[in-house]
VONU-216131 format. One record per residue (C-alpha): residue number from 0; y, z, x. Coordinates in nm, 2 decimals. Each point is the difference from the previous one (the first is absolute). Example, Ala and Ser with C-alpha at 12.3 -4.5 7.8 and 13.67 -1.06 7.14 Angstrom:
REM residues 2
> 0,-0.45,0.78,1.23
> 1,0.34,-0.07,0.14
//
This chain:
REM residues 556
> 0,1.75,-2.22,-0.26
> 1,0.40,-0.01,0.02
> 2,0.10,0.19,0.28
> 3,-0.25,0.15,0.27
> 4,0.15,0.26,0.30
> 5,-0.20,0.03,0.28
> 6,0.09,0.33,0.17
> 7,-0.04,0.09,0.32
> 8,-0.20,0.27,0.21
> 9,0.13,0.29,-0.03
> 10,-0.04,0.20,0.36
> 11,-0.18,0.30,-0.02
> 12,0.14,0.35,-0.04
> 13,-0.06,0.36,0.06
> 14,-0.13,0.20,-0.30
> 15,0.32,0.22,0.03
> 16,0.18,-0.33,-0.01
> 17,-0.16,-0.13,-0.33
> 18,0.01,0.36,-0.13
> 19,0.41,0.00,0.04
> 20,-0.01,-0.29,-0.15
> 21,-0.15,0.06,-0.34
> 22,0.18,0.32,-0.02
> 23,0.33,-0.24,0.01
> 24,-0.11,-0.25,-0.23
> 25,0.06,0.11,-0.32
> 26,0.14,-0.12,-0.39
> 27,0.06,0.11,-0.31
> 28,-0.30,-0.13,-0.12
> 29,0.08,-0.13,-0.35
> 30,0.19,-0.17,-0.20
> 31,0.02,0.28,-0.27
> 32,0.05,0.30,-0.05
> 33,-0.26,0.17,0.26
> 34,-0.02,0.35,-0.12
> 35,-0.40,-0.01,0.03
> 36,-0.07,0.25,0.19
> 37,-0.30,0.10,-0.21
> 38,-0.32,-0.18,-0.08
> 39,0.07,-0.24,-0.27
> 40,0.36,-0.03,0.05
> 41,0.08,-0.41,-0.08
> 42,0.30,-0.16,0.09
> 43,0.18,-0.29,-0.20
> 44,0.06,-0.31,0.17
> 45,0.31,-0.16,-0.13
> 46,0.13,-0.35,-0.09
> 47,0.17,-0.06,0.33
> 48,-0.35,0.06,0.14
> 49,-0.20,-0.20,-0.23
> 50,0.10,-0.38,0.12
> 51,-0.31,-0.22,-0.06
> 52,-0.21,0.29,-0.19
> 53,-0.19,-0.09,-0.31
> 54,0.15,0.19,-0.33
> 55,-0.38,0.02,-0.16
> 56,-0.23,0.04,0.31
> 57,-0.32,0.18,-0.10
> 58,-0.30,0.05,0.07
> 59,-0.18,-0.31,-0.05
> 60,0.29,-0.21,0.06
> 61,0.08,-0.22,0.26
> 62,0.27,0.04,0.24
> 63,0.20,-0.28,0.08
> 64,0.38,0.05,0.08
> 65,0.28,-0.08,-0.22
> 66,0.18,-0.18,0.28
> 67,-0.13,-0.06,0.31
> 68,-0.01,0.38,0.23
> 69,-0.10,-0.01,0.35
> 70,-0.16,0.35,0.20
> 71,-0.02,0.09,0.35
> 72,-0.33,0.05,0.08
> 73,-0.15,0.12,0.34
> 74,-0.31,-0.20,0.03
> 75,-0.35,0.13,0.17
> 76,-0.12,-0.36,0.17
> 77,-0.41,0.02,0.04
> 78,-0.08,-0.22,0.31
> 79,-0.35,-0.08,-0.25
> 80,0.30,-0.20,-0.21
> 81,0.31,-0.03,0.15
> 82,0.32,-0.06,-0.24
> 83,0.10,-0.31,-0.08
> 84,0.25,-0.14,-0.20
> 85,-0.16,-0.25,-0.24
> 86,-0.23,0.25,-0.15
> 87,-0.05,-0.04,-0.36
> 88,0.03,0.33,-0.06
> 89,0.35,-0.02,0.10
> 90,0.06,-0.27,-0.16
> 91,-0.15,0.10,-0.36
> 92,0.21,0.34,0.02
> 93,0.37,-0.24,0.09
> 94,-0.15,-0.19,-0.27
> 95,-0.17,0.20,-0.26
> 96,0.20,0.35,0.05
> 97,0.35,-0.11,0.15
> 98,-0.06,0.18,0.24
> 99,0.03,-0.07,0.43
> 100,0.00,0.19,0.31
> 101,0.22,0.11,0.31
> 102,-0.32,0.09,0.25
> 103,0.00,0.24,0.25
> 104,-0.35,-0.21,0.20
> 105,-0.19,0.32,0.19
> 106,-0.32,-0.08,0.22
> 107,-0.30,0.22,-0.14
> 108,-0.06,0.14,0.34
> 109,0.41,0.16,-0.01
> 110,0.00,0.00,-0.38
> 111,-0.02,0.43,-0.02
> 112,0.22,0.05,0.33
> 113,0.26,-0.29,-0.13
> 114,0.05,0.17,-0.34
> 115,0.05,0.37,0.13
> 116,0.26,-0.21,0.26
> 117,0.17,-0.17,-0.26
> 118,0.03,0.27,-0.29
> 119,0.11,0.25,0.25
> 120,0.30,-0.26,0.11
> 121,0.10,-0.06,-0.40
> 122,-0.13,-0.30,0.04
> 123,-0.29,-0.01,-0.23
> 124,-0.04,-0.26,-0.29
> 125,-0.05,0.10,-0.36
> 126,-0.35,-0.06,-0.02
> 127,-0.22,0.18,0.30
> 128,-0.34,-0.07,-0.13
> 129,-0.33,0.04,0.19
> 130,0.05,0.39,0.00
> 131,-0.23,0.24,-0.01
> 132,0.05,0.33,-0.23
> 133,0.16,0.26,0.26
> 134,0.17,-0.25,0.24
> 135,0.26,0.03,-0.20
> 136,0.09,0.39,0.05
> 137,0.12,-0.11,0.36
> 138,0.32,-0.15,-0.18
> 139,0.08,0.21,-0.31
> 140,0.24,0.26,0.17
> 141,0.20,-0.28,0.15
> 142,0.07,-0.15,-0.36
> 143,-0.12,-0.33,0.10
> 144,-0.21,-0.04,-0.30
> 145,0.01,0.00,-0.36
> 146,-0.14,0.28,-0.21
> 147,-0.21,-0.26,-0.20
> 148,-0.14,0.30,-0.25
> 149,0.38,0.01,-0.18
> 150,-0.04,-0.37,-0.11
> 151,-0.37,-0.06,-0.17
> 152,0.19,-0.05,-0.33
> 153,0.06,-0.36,0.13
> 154,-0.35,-0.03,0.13
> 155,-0.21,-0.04,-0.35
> 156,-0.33,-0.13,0.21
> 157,-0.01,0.27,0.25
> 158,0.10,0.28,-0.26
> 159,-0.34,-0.18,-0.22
> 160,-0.24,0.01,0.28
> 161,0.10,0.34,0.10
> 162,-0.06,0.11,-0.39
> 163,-0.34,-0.24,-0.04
> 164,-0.18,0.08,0.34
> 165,0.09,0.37,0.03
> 166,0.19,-0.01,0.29
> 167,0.29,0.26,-0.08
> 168,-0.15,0.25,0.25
> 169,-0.02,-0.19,0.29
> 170,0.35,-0.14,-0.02
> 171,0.13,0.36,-0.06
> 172,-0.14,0.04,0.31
> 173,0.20,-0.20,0.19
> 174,0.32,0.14,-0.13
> 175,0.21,0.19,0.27
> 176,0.12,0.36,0.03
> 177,0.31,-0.16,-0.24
> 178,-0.25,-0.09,-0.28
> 179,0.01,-0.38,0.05
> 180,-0.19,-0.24,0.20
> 181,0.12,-0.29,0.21
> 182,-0.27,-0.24,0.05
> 183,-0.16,-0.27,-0.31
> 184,-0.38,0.02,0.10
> 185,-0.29,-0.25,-0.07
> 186,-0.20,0.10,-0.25
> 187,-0.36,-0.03,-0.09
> 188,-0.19,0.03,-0.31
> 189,-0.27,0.12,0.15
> 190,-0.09,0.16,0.34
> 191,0.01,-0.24,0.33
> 192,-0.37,-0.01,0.16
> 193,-0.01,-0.26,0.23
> 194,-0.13,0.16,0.36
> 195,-0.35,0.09,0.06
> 196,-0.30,-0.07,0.27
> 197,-0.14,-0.34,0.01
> 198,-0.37,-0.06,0.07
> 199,-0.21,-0.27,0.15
> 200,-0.25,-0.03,-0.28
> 201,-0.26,-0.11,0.22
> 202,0.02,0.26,0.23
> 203,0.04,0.22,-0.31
> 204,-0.39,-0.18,-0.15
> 205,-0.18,0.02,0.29
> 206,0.07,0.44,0.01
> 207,-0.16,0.03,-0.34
> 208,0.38,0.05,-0.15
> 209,-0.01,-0.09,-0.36
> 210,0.25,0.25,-0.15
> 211,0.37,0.07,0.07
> 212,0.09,0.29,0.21
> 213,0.15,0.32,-0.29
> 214,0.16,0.20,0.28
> 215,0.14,-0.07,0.33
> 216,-0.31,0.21,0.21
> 217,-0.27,-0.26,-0.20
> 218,0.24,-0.26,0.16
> 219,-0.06,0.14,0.32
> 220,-0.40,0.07,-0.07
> 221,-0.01,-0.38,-0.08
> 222,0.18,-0.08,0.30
> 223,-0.28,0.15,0.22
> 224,-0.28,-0.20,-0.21
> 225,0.20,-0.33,0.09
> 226,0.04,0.11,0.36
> 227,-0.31,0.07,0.03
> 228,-0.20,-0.33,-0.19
> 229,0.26,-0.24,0.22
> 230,-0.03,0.10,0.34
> 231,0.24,-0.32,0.09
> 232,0.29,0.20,-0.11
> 233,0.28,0.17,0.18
> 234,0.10,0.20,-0.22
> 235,-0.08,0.00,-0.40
> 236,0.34,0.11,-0.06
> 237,0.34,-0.18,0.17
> 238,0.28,0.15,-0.17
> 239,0.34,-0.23,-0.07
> 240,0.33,0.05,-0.09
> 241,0.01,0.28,0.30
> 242,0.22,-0.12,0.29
> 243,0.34,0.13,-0.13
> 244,-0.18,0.33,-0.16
> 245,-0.32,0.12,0.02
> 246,-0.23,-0.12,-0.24
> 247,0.29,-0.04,-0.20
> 248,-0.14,-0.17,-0.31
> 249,-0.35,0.18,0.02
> 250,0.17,0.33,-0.01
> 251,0.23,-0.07,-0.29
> 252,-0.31,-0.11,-0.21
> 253,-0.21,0.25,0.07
> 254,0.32,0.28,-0.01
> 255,-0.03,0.06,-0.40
> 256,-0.37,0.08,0.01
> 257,0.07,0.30,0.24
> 258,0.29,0.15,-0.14
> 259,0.25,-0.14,0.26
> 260,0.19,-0.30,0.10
> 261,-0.06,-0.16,0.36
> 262,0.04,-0.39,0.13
> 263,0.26,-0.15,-0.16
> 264,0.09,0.22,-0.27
> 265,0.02,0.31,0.24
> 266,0.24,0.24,-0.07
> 267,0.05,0.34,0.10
> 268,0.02,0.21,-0.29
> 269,-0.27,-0.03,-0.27
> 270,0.02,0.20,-0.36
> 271,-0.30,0.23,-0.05
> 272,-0.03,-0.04,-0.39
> 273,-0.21,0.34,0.00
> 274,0.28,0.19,0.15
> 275,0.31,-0.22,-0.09
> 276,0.13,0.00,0.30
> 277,0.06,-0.24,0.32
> 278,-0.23,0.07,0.32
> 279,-0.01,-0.18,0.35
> 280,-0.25,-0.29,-0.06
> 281,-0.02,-0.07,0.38
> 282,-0.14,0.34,0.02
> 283,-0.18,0.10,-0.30
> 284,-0.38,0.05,-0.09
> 285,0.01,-0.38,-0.17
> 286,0.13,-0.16,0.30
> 287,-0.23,0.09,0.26
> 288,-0.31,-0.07,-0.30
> 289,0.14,-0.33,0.02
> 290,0.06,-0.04,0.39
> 291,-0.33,0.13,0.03
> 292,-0.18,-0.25,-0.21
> 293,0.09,-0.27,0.26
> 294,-0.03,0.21,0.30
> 295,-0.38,0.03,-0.11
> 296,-0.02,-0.39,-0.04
> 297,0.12,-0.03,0.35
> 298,-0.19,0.29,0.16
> 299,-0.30,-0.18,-0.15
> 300,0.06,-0.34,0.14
> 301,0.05,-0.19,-0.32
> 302,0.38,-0.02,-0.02
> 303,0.20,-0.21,0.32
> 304,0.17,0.28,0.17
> 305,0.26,-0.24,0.08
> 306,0.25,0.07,-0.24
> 307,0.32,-0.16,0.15
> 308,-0.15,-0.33,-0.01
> 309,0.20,-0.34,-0.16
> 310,-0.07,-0.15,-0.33
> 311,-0.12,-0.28,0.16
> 312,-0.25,0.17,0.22
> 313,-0.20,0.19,-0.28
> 314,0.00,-0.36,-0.23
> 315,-0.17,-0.15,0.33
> 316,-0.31,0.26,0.02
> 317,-0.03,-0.02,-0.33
> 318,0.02,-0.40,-0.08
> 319,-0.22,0.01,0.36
> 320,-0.30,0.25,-0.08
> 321,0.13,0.27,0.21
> 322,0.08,0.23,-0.34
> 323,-0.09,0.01,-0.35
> 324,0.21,0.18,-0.16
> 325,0.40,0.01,-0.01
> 326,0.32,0.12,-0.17
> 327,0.09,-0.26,-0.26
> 328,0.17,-0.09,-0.29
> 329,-0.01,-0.20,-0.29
> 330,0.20,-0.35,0.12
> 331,-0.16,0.03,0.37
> 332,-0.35,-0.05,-0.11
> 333,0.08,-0.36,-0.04
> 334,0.13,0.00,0.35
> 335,-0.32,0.13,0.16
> 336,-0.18,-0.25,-0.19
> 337,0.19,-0.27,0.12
> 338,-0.01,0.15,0.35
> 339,-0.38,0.03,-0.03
> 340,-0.06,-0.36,-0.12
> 341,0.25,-0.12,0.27
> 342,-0.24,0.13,0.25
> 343,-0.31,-0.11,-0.16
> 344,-0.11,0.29,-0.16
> 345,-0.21,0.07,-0.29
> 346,0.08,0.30,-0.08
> 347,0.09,0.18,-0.38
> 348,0.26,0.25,-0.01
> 349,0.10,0.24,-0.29
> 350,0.25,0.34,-0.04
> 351,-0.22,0.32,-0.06
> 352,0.15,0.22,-0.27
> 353,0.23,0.25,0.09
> 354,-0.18,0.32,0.10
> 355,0.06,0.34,-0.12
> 356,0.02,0.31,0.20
> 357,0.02,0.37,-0.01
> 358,0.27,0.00,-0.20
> 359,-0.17,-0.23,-0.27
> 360,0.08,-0.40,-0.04
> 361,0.31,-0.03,-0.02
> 362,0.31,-0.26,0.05
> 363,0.32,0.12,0.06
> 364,0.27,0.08,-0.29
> 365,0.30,-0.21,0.03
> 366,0.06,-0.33,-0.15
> 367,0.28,-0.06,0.16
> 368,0.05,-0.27,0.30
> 369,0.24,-0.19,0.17
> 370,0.33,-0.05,-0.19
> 371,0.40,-0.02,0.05
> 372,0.31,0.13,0.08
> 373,0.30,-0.07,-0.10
> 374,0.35,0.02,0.19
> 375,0.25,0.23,-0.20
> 376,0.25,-0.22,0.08
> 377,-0.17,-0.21,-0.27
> 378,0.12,0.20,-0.27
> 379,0.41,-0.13,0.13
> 380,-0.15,-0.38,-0.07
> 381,0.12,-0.17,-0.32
> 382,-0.33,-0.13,-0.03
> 383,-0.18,0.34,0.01
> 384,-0.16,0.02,-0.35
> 385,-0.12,-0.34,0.08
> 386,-0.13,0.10,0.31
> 387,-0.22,0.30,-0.18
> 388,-0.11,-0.25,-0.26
> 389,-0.12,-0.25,0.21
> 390,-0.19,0.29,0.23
> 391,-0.17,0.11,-0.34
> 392,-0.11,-0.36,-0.12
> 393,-0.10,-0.12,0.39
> 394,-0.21,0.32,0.07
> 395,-0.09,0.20,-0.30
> 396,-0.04,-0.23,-0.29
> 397,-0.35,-0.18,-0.07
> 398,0.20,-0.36,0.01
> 399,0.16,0.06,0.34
> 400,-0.30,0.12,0.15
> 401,-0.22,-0.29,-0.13
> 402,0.29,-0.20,0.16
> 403,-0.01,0.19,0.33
> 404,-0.38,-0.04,0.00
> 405,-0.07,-0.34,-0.08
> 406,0.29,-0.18,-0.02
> 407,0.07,-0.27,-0.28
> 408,-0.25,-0.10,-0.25
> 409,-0.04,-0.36,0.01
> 410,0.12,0.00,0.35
> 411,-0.22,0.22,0.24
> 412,-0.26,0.11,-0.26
> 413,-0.10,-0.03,-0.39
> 414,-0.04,0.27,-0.26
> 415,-0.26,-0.10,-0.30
> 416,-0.01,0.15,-0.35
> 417,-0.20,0.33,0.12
> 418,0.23,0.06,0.24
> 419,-0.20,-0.10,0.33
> 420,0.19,-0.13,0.27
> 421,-0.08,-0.26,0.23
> 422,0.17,-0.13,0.35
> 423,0.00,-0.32,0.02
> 424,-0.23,-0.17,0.25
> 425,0.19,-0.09,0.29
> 426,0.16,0.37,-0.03
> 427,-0.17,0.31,0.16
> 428,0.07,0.36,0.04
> 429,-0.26,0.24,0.20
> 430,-0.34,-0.08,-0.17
> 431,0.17,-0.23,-0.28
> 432,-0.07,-0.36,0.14
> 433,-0.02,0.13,0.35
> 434,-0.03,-0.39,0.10
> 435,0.29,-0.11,-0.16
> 436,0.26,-0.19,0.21
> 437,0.28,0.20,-0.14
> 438,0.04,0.41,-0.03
> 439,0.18,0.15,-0.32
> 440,0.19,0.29,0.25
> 441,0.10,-0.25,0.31
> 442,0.08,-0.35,-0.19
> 443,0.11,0.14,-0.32
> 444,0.16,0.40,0.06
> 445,-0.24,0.12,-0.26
> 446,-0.20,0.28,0.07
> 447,0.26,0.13,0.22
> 448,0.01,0.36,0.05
> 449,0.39,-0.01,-0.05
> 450,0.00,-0.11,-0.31
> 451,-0.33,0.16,-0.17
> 452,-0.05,0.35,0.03
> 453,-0.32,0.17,0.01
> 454,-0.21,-0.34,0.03
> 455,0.05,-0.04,-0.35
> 456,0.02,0.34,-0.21
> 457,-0.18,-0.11,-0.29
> 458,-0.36,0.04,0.01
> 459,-0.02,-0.37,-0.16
> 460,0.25,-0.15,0.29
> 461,-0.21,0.22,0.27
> 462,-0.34,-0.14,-0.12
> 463,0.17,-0.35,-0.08
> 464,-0.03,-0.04,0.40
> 465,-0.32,0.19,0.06
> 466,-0.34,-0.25,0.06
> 467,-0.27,0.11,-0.25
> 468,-0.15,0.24,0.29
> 469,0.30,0.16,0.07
> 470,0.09,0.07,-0.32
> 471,-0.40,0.15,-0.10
> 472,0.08,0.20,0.30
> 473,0.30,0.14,-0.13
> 474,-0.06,0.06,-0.28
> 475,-0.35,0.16,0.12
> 476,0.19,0.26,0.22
> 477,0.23,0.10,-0.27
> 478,-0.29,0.11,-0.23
> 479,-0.17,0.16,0.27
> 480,0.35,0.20,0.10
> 481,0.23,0.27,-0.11
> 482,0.37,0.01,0.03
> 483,0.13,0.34,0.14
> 484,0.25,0.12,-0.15
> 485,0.40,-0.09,0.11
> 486,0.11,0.30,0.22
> 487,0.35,0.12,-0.05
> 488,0.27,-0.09,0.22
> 489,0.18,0.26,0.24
> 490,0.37,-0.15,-0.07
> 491,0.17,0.13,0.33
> 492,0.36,0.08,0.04
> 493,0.18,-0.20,0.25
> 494,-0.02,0.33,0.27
> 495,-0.39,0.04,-0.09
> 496,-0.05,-0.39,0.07
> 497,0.20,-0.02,0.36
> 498,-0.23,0.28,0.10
> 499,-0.32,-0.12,-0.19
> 500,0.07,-0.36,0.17
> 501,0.04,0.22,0.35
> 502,-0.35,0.09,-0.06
> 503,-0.17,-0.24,-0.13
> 504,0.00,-0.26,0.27
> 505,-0.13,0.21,0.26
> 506,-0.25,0.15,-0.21
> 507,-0.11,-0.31,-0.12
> 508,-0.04,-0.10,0.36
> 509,-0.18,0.27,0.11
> 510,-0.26,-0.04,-0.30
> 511,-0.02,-0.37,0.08
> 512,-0.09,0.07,0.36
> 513,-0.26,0.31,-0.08
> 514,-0.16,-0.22,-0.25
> 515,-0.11,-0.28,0.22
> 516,-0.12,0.26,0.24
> 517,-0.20,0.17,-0.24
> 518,-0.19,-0.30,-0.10
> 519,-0.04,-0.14,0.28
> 520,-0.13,0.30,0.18
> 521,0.27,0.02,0.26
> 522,0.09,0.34,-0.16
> 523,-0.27,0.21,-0.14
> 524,0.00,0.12,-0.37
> 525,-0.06,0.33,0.18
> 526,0.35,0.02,0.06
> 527,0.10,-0.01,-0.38
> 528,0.15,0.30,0.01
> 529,0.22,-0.07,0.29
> 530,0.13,-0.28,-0.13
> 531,0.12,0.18,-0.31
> 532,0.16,0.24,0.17
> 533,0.18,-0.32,0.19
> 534,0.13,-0.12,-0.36
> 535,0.12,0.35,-0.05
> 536,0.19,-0.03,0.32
> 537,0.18,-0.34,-0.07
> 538,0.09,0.12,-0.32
> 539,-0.29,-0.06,-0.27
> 540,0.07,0.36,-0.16
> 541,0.37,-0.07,-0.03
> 542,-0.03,-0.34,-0.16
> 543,-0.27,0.12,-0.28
> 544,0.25,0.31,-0.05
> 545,0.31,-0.23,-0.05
> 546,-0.18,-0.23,-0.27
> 547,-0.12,0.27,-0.19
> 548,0.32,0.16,0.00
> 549,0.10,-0.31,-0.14
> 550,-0.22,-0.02,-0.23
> 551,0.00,0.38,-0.14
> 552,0.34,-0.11,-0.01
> 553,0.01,-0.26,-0.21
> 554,-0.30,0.19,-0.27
> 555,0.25,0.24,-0.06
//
């Protein structure tokens, strides 16, 4: 690492404040002749641009600058493996790629807060990664970012893997009302299952239990067997991930199974593929199915009604006895054993299948995950071609991942004839060599969310990293699953999105609230129909109207 620039806190502002200023940052975004205005539209970066680039990059080929290029980069620092300035991965890419960077260090905690701060100033750096599809909108009026869709010419890895894994609809749908999009996302070769409910296989046993759950209501039949055959327990369901939203990864799970979105991936409007149009999903038919479904666990005393509760409190009654089920995933399951045999107990753990619902077993379409911006001001840099190069080697060609991933064979892991990698012994990442003295992400910067998108993209790099459970697992729930379809995007004018973005907060609010009251039995499902007529009066009908104005729009 040549030159590192610690920046510093940038005081907090009013959202008219950052709004002013993205409206005043803005560029000519290219260093070509932008007359893209359409889909497709590509623009020619010239020679003045093109210091450091490759003349035959290609897919396949490895990047390493002509001379030596240096990027500004605005860096998300986990506290689980805080920068530092020896890593190997920064030393392999000065040494390997030519290629350094001017840092921008941002805390995780401030990392989403920071970036909206700094690109609203003009002050962001040309690579913004750790950006989820539709953060990006916030900044596109203002000019702040490049339209990234003109310039896949000189991206010959994406512009494969788009082609090879069928992604062509869901990047269209990230394209805004110009016809381009503004944000590189991660991108999977398969779909990302990861979260279900976590069982104690004892407790499990000892109700008679020997099959897997096929819907979410056998879920909560089974609960009431394991209630019922361990009288010791609290509760036989503790839900996690539920202190900063209500059963926040539970809900997004279960969401595709009912025909609507909730936890995490909650949003307000929802496209009905019967009618081909956009309706409320706080409100509709699907939503309150799903609400419901926990509301009866509750209301039957299997399910913790405590549903602002820590991480840390639903690990303790599981990894004490108290529960015997909980919201999991597929790198916390090694946690909770080690918590378990820290405390001295023998307990066996697995992840149940994902259930299905009324709505069939399904996982949700897009492929698409955390990914990148990039600053327009970019395309003004002599080194800009080098700068896309380097992005399309680093996070969308099969070398740059396996770099990102695992870091240098012969150095933290080896590679044999089939293709099998291993870490080396005194190496570990998540159940890799859990023992190990040293960790791939915090003494090496591999594995590093900033520099490999999508944990991997490549179903080979995502198993590579998956323990021979995990990956059975997997695979298991992608047989047993269906892929719904990718919905089409409402692409909003900038008048529809200031008064979509009006909206949406509040409403989203208000859903938020109502459905923690609903399954907790604070507010009865009785008053369904009162709460819809809320939505109506915050503004549900007027957002679902503007998106499908949007979208009749854009059908023609």
């Amino acid at each position: 690492m040549k030159n590192t620039r610690m920046r510093a806190a940038v005081a907090a502002v009013s959202l008219t404040t950052l709004a002013l200023g993205l409206a005043a940052c803005s560029t000519d975004g290219g260093s070509g002749d932008d007359d893209g205005a359409t889909e497709g539209a590509a623009v020619t970066i010239d020679d003045e641009h093109s210091v450091g680039a490759m003349d035959d990059f290609a897919a396949g080929t490895t990047f390493k600058a002509t001379e030596p290029v240096e990027f500004s980069l605005m860096y998300r620092d986990h506290p689980n493996y805080p920068v530092k300035e020896d890593w190997s991965i920064f030393q392999h890419l000065e040494s390997d790629q030519n290629v350094t960077f001017d840092r921008t260090d941002i805390p995780l905690a401030d990392w989403d807060q920071k970036k909206a701060l700094l690109i609203g100033s003009g002050e962001g750096s040309e690579l913004m990664p750790v950006t989820y599809p539709g953060q990006e909108t916030q900044f596109v009026s203002g000019g702040a970012l490049l339209p990234v869709s003109d310039y896949l010419d000189y991206m010959p890895n994406l512009s494969e893997k788009i082609e090879k894994w069928d992604l062509t609809a869901e990047f269209d749908n990230l394209r805004q009302d110009d016809g381009k999009y503004y944000i590189l996302p991660g991108i999977r070769e398969i779909p990302d299952v990861q979260y279900t409910v976590m069982v104690n296989e004892q407790m499990w046993s000892k109700a008679g239990i020997t099959e897997d759950p096929a819907t979410w209501d056998e879920l909560g039949d089974d609960l009431k067997k394991v209630q019922d055959a361990n009288p010791g327990l609290d509760y036989a369901f503790s839900d996690r991930w539920t202190d900063t939203q209500t059963n926040g990864a539970l809900l997004n799970t279960m969401g595709p199974n009912y025909a609507a979105a909730g936890g995490w991936g909650y949003n307000n409007t929802w496209y009905d593929q019967d009618s081909g149009k956009f309706v409320f999903n706080g409100s509709s038919d699907a939503y309150k199915q799903l609400v419901s479904t926990l509301h009866g666990w509750v209301d039957s005393g299997v399910m913790d009604p405590e549903i602002t509760q820590s991480d840390d409190q639903a690990k303790q009654k599981f990894v004490s006895g108290k529960s015997a089920a909980v919201t999991s995933n597929t790198q916390e399951i090694t946690v909770y054993r080690q918590a378990l045999a820290d405390a001295k107990k023998d307990v066996d753990v697995r992840l149940l299948t994902i259930p299905g619902g009324p709505a069939g077993s399904n996982l949700p379409a897009s492929r698409l995950s955390s990914g990148l911006m990039i600053s327009s001001k970019a395309a003004e840099d002599p080194h800009f071609k080098a700068l896309l190069q380097y992005i399309d080697w680093q996070y969308y060609s099969d070398e740059g991942m396996e770099f990102a991933q695992w870091g240098v064979d012969g150095e933290t892991y080896s590679k044999d004839g089939s293709g099998v990698r291993t870490l080396n012994d005194d190496i570990g990442y998540n159940a890799i060599n859990a023992d190990a003295p040293k960790k791939l992400n915090t003494d090496f910067g591999y594995s590093n969310g900033v520099f490999l998108l999508a944990n991997g993209s490549s179903q080979d790099l995502l198993e590579s990293v998956m323990s021979d459970e995990v990956k059975e697992w997997t695979r298991a729930v992608l047989e047993s699953k269906e892929v719904l379809p990718v919905a089409p995007a409402a692409r909003l004018d900038e008048m529809e999105l200031e008064q979509a973005s009006l909206l949406d907060t509040q409403l989203k609010d208000a859903v938020e609230a109502a459905t923690a009251g609903f399954i907790t039995g604070q507010r009865s499902l009785d008053e369904w129909d009162a709460y819809v007529t809320e939505m109506d009066g915050l503004g549900a009908t007027q957002l679902v109207d503007t998106y499908n104005t949007a979208l009749a729009r854009q059908e023609g």
